[in-house]
C-alpha positions as CSV (number, residue, x, y, z in Angstrom):
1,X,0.0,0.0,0.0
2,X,2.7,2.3,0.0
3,X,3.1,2.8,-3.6
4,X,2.4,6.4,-4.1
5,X,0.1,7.3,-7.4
6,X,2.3,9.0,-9.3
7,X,-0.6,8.1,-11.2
8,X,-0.2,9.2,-14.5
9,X,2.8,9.0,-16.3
10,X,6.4,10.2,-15.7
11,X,6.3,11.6,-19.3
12,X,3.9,14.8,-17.4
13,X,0.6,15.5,-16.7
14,X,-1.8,12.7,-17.5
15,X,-5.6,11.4,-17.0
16,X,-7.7,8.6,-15.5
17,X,-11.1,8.1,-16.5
18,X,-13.5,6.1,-14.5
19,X,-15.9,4.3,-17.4
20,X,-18.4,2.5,-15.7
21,X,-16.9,0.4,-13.2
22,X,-13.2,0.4,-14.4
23,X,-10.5,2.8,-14.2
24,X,-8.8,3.1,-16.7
25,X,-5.6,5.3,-18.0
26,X,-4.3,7.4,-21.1
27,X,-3.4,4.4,-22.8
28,X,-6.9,1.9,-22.1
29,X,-5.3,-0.3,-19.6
30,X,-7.3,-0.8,-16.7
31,X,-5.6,0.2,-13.2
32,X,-8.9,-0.7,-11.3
33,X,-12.5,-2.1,-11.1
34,X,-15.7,-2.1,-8.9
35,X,-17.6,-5.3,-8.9
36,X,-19.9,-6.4,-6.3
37,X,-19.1,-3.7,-4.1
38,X,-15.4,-4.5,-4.0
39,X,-12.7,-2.0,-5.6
40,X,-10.0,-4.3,-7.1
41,X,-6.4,-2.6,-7.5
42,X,-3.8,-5.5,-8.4
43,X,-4.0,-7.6,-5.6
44,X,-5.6,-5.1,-2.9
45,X,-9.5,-5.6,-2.8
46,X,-11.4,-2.7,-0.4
47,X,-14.6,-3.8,0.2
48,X,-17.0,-0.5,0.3
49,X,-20.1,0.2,1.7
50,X,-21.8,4.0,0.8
51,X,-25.5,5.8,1.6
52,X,-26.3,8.2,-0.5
53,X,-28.9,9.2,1.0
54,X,-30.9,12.0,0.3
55,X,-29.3,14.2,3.7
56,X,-26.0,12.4,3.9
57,X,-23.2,10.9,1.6
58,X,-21.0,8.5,3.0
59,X,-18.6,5.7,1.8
60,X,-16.4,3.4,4.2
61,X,-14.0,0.7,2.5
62,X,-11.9,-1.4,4.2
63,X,-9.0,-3.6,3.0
64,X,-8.4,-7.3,3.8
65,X,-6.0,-6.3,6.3
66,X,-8.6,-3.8,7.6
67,X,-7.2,-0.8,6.9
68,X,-10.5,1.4,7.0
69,X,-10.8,4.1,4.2
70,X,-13.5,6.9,5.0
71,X,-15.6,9.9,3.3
72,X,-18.0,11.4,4.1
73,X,-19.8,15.0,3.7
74,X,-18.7,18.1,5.7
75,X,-21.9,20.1,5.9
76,X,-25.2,20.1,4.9
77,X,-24.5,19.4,0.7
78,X,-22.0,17.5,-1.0
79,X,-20.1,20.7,-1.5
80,X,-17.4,19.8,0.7
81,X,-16.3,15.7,1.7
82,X,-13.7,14.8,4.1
83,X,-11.6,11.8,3.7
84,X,-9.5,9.7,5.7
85,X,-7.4,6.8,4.5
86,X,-6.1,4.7,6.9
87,X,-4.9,7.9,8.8
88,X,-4.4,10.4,5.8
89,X,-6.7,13.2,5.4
90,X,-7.7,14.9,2.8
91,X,-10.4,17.1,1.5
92,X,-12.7,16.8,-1.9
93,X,-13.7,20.0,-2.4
94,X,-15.8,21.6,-5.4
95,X,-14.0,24.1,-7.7
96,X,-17.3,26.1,-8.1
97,X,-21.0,26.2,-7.4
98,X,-22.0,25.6,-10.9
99,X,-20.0,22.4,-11.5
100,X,-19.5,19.0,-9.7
101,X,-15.5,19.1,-10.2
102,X,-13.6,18.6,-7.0
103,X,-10.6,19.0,-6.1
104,X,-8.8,16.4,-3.4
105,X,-6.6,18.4,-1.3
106,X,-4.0,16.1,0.9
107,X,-1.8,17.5,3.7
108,X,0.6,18.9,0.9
109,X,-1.8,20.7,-1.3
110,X,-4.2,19.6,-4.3
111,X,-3.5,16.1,-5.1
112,X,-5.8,16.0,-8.7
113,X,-8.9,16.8,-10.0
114,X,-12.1,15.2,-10.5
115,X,-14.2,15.9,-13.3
116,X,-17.6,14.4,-14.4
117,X,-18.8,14.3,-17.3
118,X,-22.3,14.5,-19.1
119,X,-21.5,11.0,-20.5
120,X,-20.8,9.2,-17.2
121,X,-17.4,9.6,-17.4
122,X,-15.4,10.9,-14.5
123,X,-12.0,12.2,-15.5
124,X,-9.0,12.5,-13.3
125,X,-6.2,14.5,-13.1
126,X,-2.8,14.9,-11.5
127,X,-2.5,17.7,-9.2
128,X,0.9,19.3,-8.5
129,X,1.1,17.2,-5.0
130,X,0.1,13.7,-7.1
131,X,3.0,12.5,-6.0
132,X,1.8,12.4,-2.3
133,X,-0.7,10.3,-2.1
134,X,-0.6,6.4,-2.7
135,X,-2.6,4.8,-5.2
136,X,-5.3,3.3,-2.9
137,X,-6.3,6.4,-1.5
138,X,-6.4,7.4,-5.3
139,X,-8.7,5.1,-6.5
140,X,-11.0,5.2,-3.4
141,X,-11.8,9.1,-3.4
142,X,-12.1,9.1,-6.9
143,X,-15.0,6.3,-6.7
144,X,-16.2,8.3,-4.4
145,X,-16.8,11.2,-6.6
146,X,-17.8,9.1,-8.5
147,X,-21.2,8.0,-6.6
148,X,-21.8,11.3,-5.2
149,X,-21.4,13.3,-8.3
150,X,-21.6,11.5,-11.7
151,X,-24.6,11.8,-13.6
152,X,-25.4,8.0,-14.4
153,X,-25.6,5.8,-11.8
154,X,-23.2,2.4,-11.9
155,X,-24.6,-0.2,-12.3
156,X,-23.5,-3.2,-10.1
157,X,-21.9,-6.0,-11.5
């Protein structure tokens, strides 16, 4: 769980796009997948749990060696989320009131951006402070963006 995300390439500034329930990157290959309510990155499964309930979001995952990976909303919308990955906090906060892009802020500054899209896509990229935050906590806040802000909803497989 250490690996950091450096999630994109080490060629610069890249993208992830969650399409349906896989992640995938730039290139098509798929990093990680949602199926039966268990995120699956290499050999790391988080089982997650969320309400999305109509007054409160909140998602909960934890790992097979129960590491327990939170989110859940600050305030009375889904403007603001708070975060905590097995001890890291972070922040997923909206960029503006018209849009549902966030941006995940770790101890060290913005970590990347989260973008949905009409579509059902959710886009997702590096941040200056990428390089901070492992993988796991990567692909856990960014399905969690996705259930509380993409358009379509996932279906489960």
């Amino acid at each position: 769980m250490a690996e950091k995300a450096g999630f994109f390439s080490e060629q610069g500034r890249g993208r992830w796009t969650w399409e349906g329930n896989e992640l995938v990157d730039a290139r098509g290959d798929v990093i990680a997948a949602v199926r039966s309510d268990v995120i699956i990155l290499g050999s790391e499964r988080l089982l997650i749990e969320s309400t999305p309930g109509p007054l409160q979001f909140r998602a909960r995952a934890t790992t097979g060696d129960g590491a327990i990976f939170t989110l859940s909303q600050a305030g009375m919308t889904v403007g603001t989320l708070t975060a905590n990955c097995d001890g890291r906090d972070y922040l997923l906060k909206r960029t503006s009131l018209w849009r549902k892009e966030r941006a995940i802020i770790g101890s060290d500054g913005v970590t990347a951006t989260v973008r949905p899209l009409i579509s059902g896509k959710v886009e997702v990229y590096d941040g200056p402070h990428t390089a901070s935050m492992p993988a796991i906590d990567a692909v856990f806040l960014t399905w969690g963006c996705v259930l509380v802000d993409s358009p379509v909803r996932r279906p489960r497989v």
